[in-house]
Structure formats: C-alpha cells, structure tokens
PDB file of N, CA, C and O in Angstrom:
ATOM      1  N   UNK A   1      90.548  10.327 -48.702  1.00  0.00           N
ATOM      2  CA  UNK A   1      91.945  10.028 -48.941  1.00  0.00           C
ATOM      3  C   UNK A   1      92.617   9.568 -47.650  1.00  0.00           C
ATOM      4  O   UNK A   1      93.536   8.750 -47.707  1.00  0.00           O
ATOM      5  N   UNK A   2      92.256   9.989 -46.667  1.00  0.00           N
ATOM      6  CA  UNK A   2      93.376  10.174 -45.489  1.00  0.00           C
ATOM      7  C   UNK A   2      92.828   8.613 -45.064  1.00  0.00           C
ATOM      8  O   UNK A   2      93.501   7.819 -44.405  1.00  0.00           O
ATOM      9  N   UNK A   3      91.453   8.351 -45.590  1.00  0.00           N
ATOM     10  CA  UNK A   3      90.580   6.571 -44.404  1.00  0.00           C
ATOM     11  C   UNK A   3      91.261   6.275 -45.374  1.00  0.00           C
ATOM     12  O   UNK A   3      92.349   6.325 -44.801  1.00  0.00           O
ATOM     13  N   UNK A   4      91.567   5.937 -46.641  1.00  0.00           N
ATOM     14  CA  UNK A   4      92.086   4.772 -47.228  1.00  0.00           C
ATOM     15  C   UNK A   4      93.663   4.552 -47.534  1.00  0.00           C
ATOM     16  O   UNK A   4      94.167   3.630 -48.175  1.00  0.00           O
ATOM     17  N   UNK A   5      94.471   5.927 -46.743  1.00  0.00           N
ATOM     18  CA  UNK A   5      95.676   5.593 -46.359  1.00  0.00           C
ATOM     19  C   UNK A   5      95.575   4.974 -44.976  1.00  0.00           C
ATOM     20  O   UNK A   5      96.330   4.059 -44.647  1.00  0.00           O
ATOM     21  N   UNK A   6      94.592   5.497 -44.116  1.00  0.00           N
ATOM     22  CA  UNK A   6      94.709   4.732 -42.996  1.00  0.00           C
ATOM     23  C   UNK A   6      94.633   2.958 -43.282  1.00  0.00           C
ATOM     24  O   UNK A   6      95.538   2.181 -42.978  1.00  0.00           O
ATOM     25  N   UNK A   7      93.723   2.691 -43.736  1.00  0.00           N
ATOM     26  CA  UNK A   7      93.144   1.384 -44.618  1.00  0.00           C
ATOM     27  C   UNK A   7      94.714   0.705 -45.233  1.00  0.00           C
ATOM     28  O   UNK A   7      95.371  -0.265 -44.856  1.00  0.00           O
ATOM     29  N   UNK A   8      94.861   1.395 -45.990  1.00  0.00           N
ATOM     30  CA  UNK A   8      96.266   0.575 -46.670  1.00  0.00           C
ATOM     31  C   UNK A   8      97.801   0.667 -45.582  1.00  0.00           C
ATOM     32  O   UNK A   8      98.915   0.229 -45.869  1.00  0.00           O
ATOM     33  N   UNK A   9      97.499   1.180 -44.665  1.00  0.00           N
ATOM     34  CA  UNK A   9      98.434   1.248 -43.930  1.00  0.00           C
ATOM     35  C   UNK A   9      98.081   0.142 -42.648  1.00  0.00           C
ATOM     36  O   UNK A   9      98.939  -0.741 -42.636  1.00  0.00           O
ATOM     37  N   UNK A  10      97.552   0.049 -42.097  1.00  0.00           N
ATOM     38  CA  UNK A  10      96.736  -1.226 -41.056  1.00  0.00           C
ATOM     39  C   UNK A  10      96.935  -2.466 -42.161  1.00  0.00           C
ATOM     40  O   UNK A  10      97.868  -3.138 -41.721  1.00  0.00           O
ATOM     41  N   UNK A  11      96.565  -2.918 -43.120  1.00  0.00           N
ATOM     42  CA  UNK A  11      96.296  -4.029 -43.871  1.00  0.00           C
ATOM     43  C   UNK A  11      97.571  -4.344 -43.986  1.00  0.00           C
ATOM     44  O   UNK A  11      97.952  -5.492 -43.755  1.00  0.00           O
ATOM     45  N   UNK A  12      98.715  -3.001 -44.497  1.00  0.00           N
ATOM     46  CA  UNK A  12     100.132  -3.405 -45.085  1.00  0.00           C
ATOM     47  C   UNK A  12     100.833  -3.864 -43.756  1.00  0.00           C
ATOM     48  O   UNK A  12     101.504  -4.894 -43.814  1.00  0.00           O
ATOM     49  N   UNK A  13     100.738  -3.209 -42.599  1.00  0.00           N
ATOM     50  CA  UNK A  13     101.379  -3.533 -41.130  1.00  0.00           C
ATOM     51  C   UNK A  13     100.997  -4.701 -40.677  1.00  0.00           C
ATOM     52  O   UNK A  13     101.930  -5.345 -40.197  1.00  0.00           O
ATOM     53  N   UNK A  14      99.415  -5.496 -40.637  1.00  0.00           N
ATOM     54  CA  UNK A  14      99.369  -6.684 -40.500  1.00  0.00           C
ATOM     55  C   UNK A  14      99.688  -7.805 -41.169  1.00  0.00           C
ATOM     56  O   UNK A  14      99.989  -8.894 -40.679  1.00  0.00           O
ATOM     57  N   UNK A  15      99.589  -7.410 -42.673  1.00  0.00           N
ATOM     58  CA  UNK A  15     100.204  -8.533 -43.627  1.00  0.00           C
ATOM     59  C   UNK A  15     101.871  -8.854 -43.430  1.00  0.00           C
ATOM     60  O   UNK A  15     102.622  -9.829 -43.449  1.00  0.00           O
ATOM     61  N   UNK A  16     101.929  -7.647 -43.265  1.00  0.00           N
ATOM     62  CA  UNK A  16     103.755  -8.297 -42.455  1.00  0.00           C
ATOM     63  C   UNK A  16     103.794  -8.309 -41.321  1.00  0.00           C
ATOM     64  O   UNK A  16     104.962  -8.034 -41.044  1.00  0.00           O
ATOM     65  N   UNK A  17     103.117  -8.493 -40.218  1.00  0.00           N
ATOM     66  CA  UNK A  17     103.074  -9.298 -39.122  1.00  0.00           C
ATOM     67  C   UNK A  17     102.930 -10.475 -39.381  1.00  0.00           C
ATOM     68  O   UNK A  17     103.659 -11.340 -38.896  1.00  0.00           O
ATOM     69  N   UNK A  18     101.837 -10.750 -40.298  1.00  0.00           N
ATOM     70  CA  UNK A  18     101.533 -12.008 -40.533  1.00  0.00           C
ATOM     71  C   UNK A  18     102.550 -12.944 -41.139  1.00  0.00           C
ATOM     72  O   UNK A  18     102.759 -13.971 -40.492  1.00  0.00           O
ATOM     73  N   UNK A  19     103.301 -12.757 -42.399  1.00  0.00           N
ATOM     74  CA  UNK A  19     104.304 -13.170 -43.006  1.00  0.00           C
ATOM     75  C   UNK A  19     105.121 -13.096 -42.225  1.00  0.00           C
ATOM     76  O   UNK A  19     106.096 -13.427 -42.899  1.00  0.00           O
ATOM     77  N   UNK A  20     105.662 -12.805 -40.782  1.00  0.00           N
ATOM     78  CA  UNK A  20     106.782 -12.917 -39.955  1.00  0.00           C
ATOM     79  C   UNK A  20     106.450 -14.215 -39.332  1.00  0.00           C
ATOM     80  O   UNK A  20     107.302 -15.082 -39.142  1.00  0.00           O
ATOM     81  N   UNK A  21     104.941 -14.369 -38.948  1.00  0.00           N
ATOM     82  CA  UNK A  21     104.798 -15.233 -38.184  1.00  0.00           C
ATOM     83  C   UNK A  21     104.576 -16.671 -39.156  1.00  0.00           C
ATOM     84  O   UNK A  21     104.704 -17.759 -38.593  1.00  0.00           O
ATOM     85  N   UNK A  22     104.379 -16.640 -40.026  1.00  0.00           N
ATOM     86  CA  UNK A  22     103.888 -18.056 -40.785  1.00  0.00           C
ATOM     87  C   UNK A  22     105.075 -18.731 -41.453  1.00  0.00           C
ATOM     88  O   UNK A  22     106.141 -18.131 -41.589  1.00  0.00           O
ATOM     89  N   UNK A  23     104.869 -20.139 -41.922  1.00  0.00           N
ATOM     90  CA  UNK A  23     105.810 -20.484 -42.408  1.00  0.00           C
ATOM     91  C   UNK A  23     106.259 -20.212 -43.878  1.00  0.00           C
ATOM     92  O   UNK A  23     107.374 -20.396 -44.365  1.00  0.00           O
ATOM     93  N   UNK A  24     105.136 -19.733 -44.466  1.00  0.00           N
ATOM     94  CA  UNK A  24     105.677 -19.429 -46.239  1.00  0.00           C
ATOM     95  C   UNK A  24     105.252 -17.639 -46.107  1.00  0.00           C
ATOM     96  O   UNK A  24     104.186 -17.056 -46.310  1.00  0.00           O
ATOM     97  N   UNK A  25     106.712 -17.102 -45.645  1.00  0.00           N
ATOM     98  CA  UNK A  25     106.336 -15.507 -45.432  1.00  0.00           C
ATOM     99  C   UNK A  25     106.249 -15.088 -47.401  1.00  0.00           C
ATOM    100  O   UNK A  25     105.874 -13.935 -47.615  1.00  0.00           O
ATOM    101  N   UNK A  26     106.551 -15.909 -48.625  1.00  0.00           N
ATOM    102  CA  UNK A  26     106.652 -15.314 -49.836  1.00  0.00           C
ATOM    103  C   UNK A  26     105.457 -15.716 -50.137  1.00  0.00           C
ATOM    104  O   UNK A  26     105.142 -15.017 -51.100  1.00  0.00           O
ATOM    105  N   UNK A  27     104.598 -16.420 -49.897  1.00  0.00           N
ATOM    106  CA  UNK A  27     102.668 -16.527 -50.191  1.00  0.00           C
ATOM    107  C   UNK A  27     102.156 -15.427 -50.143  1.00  0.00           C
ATOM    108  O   UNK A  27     101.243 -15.119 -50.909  1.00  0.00           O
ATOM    109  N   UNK A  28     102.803 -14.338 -48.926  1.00  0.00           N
ATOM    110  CA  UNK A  28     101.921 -12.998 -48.429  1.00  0.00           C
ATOM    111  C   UNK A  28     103.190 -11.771 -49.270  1.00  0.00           C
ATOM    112  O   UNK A  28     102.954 -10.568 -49.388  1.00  0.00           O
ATOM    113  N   UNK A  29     103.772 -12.077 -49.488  1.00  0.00           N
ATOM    114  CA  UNK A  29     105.124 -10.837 -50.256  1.00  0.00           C
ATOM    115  C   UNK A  29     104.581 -10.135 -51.291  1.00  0.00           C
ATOM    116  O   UNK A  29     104.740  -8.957 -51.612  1.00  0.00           O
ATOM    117  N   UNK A  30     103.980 -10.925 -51.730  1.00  0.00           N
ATOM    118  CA  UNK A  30     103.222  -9.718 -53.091  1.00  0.00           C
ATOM    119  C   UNK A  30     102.240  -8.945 -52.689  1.00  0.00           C
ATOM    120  O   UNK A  30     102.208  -7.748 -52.973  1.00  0.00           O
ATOM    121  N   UNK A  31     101.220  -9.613 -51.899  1.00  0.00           N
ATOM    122  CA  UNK A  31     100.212  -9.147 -51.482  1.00  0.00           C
ATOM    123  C   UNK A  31     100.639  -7.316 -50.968  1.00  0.00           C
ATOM    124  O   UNK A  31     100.340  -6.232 -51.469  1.00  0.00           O
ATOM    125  N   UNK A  32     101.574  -7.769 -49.578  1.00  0.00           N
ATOM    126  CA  UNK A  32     102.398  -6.752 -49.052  1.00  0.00           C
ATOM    127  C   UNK A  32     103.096  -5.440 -50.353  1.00  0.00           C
ATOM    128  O   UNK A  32     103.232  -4.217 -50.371  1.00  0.00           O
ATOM    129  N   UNK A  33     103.412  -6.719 -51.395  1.00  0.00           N
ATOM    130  CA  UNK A  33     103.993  -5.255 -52.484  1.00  0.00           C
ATOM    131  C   UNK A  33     102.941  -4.325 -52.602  1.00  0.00           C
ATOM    132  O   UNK A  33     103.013  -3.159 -52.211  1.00  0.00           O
ATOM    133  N   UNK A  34     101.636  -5.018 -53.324  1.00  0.00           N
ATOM    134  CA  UNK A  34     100.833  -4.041 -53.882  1.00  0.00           C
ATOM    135  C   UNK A  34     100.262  -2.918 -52.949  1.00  0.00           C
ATOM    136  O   UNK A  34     100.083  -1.715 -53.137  1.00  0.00           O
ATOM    137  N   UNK A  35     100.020  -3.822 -51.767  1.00  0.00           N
ATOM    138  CA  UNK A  35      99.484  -2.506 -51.195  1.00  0.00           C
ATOM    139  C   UNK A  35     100.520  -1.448 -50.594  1.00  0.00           C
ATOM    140  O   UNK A  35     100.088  -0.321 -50.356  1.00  0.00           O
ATOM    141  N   UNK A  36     101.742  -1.715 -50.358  1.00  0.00           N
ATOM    142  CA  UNK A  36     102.651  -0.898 -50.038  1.00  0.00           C
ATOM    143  C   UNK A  36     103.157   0.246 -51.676  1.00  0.00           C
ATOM    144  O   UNK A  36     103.695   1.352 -51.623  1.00  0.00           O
ATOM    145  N   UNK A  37     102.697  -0.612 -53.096  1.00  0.00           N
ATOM    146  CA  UNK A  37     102.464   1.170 -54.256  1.00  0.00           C
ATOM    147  C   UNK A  37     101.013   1.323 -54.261  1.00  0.00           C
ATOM    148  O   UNK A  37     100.661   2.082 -55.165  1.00  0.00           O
ATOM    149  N   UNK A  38     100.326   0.994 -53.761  1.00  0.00           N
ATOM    150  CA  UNK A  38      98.717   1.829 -53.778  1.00  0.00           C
ATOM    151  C   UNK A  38      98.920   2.673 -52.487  1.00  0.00           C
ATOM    152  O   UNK A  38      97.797   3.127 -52.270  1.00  0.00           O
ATOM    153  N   UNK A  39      99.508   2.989 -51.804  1.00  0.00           N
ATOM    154  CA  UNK A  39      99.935   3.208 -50.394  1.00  0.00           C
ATOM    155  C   UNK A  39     100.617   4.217 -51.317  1.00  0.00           C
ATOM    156  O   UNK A  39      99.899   5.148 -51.682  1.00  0.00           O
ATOM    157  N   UNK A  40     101.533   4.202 -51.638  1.00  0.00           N
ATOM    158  CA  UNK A  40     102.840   5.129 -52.474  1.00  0.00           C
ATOM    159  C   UNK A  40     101.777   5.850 -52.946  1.00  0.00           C
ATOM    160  O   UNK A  40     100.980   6.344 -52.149  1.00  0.00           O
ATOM    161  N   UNK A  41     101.673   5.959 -53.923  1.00  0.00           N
ATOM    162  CA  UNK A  41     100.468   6.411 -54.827  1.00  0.00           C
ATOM    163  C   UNK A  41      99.415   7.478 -54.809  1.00  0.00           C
ATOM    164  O   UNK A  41      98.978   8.409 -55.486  1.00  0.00           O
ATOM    165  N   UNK A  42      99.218   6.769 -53.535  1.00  0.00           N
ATOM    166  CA  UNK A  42      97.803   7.969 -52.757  1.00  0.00           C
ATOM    167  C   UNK A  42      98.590   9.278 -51.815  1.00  0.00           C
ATOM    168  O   UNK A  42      98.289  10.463 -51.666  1.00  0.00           O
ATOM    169  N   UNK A  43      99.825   8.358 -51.237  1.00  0.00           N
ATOM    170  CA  UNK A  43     100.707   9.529 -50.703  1.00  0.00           C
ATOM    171  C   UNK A  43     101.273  10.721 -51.943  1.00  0.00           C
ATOM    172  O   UNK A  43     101.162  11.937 -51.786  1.00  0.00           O
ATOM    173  N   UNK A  44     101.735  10.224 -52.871  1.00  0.00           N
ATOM    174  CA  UNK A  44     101.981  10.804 -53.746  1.00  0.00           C
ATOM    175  C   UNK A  44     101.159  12.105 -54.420  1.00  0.00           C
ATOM    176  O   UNK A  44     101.552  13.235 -54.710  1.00  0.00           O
ATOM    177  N   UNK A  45      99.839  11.451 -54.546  1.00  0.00           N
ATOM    178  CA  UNK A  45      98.557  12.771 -55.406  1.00  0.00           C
ATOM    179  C   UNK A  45      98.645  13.137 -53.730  1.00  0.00           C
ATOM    180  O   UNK A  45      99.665  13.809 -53.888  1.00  0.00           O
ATOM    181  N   UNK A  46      98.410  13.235 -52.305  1.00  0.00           N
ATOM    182  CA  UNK A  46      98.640  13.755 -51.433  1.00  0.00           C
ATOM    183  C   UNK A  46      99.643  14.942 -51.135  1.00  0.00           C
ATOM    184  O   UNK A  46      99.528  15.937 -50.419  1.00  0.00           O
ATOM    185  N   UNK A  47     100.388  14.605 -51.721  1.00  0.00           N
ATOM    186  CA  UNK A  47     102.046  15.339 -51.513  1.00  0.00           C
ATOM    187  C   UNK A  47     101.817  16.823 -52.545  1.00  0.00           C
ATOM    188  O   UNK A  47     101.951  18.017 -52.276  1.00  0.00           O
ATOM    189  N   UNK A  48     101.293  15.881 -54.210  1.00  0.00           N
ATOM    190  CA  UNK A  48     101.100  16.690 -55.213  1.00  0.00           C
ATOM    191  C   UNK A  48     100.022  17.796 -54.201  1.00  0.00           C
ATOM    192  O   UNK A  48     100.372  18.889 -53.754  1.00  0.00           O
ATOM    193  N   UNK A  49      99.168  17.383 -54.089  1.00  0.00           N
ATOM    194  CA  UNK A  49      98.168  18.745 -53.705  1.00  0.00           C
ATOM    195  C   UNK A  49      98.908  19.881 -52.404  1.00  0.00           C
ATOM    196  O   UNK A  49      98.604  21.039 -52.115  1.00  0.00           O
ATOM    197  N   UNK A  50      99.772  19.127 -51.938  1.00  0.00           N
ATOM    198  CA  UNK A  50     100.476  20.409 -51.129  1.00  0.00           C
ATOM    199  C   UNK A  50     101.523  21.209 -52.097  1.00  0.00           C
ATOM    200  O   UNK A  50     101.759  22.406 -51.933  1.00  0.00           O
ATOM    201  N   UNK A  51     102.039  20.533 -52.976  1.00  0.00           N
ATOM    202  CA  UNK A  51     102.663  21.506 -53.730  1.00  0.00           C
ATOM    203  C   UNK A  51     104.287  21.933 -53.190  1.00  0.00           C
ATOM    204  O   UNK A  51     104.914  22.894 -53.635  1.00  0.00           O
ATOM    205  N   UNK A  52     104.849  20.861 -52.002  1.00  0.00           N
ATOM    206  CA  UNK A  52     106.101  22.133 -51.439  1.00  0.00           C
ATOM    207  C   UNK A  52     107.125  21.653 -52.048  1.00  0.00           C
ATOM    208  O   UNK A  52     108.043  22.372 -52.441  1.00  0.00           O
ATOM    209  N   UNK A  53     107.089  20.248 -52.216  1.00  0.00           N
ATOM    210  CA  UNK A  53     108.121  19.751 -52.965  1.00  0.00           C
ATOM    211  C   UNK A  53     108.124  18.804 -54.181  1.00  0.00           C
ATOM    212  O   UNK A  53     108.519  17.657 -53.976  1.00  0.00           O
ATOM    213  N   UNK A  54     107.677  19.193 -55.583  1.00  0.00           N
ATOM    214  CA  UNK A  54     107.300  18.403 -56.779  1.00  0.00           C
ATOM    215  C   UNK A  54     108.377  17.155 -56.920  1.00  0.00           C
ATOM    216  O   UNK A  54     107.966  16.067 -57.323  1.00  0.00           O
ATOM    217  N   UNK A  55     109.034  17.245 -56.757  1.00  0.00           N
ATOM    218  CA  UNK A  55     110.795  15.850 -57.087  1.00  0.00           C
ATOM    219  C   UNK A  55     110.098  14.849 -56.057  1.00  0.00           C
ATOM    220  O   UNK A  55     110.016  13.646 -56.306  1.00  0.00           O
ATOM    221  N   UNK A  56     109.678  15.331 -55.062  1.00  0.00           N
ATOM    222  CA  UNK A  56     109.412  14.383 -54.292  1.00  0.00           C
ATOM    223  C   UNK A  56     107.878  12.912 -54.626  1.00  0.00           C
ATOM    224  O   UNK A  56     107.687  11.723 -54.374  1.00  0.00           O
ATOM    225  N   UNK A  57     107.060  14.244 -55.421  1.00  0.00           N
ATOM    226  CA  UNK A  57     106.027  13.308 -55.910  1.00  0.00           C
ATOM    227  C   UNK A  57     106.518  12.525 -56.832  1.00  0.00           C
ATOM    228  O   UNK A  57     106.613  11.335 -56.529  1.00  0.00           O
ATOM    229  N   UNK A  58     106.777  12.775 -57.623  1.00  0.00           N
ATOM    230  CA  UNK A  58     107.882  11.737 -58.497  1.00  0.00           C
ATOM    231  C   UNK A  58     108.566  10.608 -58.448  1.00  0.00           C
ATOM    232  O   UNK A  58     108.335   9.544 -59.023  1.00  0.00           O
ATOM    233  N   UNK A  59     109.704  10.996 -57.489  1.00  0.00           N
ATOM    234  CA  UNK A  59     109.989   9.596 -56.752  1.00  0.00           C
ATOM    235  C   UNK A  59     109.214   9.262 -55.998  1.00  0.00           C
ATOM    236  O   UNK A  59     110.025   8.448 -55.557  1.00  0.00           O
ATOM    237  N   UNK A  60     108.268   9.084 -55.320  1.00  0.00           N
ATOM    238  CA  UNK A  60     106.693   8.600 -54.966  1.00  0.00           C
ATOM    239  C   UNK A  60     105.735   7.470 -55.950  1.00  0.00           C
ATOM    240  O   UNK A  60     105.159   6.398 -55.765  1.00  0.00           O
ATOM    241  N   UNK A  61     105.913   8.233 -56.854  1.00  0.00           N
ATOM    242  CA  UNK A  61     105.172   7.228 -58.500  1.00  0.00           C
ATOM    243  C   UNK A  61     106.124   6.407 -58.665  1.00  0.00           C
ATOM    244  O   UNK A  61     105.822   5.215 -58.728  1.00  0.00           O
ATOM    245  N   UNK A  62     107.555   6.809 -58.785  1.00  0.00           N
ATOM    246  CA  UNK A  62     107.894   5.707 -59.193  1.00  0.00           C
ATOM    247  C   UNK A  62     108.020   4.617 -58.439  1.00  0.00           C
ATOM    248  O   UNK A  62     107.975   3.507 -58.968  1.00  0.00           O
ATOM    249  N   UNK A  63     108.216   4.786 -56.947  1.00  0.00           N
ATOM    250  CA  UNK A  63     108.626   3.869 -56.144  1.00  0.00           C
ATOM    251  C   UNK A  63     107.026   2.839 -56.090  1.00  0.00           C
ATOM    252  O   UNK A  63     107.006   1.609 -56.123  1.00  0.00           O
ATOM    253  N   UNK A  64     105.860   3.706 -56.008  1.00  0.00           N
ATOM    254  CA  UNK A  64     104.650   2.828 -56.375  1.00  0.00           C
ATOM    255  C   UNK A  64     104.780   2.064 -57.198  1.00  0.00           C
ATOM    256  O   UNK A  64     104.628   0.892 -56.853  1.00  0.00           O
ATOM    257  N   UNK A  65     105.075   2.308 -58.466  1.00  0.00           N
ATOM    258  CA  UNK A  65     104.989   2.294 -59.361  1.00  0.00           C
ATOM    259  C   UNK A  65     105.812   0.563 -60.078  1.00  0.00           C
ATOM    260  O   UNK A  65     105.625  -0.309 -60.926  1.00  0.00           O
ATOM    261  N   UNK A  66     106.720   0.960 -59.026  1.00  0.00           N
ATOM    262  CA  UNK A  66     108.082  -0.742 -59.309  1.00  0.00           C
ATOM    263  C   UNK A  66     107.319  -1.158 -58.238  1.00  0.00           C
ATOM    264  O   UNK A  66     107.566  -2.364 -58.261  1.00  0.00           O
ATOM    265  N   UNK A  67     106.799  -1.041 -57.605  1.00  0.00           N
ATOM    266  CA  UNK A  67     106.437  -1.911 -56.052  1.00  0.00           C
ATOM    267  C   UNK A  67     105.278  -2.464 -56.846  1.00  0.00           C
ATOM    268  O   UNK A  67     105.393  -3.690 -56.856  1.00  0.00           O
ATOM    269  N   UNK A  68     104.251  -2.090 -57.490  1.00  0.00           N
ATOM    270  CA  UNK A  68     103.334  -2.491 -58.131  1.00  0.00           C
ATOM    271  C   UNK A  68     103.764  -4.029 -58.859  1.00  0.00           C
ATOM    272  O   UNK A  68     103.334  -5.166 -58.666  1.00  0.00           O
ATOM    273  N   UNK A  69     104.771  -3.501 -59.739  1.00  0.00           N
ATOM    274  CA  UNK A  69     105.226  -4.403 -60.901  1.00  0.00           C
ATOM    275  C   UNK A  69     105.656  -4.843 -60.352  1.00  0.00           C
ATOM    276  O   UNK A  69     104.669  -5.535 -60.099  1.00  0.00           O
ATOM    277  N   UNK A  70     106.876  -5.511 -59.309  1.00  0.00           N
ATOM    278  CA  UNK A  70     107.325  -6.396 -58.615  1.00  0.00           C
ATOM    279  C   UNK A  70     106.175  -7.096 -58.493  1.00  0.00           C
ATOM    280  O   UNK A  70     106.155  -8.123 -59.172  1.00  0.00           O
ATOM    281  N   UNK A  71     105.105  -6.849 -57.776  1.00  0.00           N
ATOM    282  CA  UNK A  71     103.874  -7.431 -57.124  1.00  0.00           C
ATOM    283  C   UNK A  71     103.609  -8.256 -58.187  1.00  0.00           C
ATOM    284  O   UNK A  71     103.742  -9.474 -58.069  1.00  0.00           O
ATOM    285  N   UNK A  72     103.242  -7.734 -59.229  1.00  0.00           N
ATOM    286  CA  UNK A  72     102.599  -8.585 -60.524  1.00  0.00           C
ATOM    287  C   UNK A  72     104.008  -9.181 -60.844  1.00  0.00           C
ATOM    288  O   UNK A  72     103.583  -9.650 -61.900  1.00  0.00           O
ATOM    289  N   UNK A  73     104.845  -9.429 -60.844  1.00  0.00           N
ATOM    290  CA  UNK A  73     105.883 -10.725 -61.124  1.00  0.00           C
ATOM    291  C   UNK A  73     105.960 -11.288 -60.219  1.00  0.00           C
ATOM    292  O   UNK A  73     106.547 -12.320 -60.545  1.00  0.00           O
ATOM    293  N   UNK A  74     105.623 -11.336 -58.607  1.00  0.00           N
ATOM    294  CA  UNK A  74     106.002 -12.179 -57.404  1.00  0.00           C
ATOM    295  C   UNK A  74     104.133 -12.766 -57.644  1.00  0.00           C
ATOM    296  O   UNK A  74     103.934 -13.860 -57.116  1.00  0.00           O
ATOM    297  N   UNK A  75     103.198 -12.297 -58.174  1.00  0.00           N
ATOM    298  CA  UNK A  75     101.818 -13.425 -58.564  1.00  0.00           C
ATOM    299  C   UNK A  75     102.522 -14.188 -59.994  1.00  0.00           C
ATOM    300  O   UNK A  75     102.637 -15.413 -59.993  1.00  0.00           O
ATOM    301  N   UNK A  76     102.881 -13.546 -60.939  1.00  0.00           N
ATOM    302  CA  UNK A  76     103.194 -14.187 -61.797  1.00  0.00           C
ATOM    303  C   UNK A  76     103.675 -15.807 -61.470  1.00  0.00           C
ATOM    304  O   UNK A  76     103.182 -16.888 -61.792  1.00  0.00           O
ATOM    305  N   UNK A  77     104.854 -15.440 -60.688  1.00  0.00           N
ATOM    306  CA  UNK A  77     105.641 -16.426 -60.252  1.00  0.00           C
ATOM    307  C   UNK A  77     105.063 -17.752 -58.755  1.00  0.00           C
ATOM    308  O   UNK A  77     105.474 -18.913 -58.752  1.00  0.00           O
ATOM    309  N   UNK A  78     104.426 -17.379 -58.035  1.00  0.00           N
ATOM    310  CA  UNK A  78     103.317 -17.760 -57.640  1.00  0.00           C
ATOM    311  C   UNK A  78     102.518 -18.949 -58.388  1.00  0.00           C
ATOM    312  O   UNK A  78     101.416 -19.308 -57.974  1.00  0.00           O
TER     313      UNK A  78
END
C-alpha cells in the first residue's frame, strides 16, 4: 500500500510539472485527475484501517470518487 501511494504520488507531482511546462497543459489534466482519485482511494482504505476518524474516509471516496469521473469526462471530451 504505502509503494503504490508512493507510486501515485511521484507520477501525480510530475504530471503536473509537466503540464506547467508544455503548451497543451489540458492533454495531461485528466491523466493528473485519475491518478490524483486512485491516490484518494488508497488513502482512504488507509485511513479506514486506522479507524480514528470514519467521516473522514468518506469524504476521501467521495472526493476520489468525482476526481475519477471528472477524469472520464475530461477523456471523453478529449
């Protein structure tokens, strides 16, 4: 769990480096969505297994959860 937050966290930090630096930063915007709710997500069942604060996993899913679906309408639109 913890390598593939590391993983989605390096990939999500360079993909928006990258989109700062290029000229079509909305080519890389979705990309950036998805992995920023698979990122959510894993923090989330993370959070769940500590148990200190349940509300918090919650808004966790959901925020994955629209970040996801944004993603799939910014390919849609693409």
């Amino acid at each position: 769990m913890r390598v593939a937050k590391t993983v989605l966290f390096i990939l999500g930090i360079s993909l928006a480096g990258y989109a700062l630096f290029t000229e079509e930063p909305s080519k890389v915007m979705p990309f950036v969505l998805l992995i920023l709710g698979c990122f959510m997500i894993l923090k989330s069942i993370d959070e769940f297994n500590k148990v200190k604060h349940p509300y918090v996993v919650f808004f966790q899913v959901g925020v994955g959860v629209i970040a996801i679906f944004a993603s799939y309408q910014a390919f849609m639109v693409m």
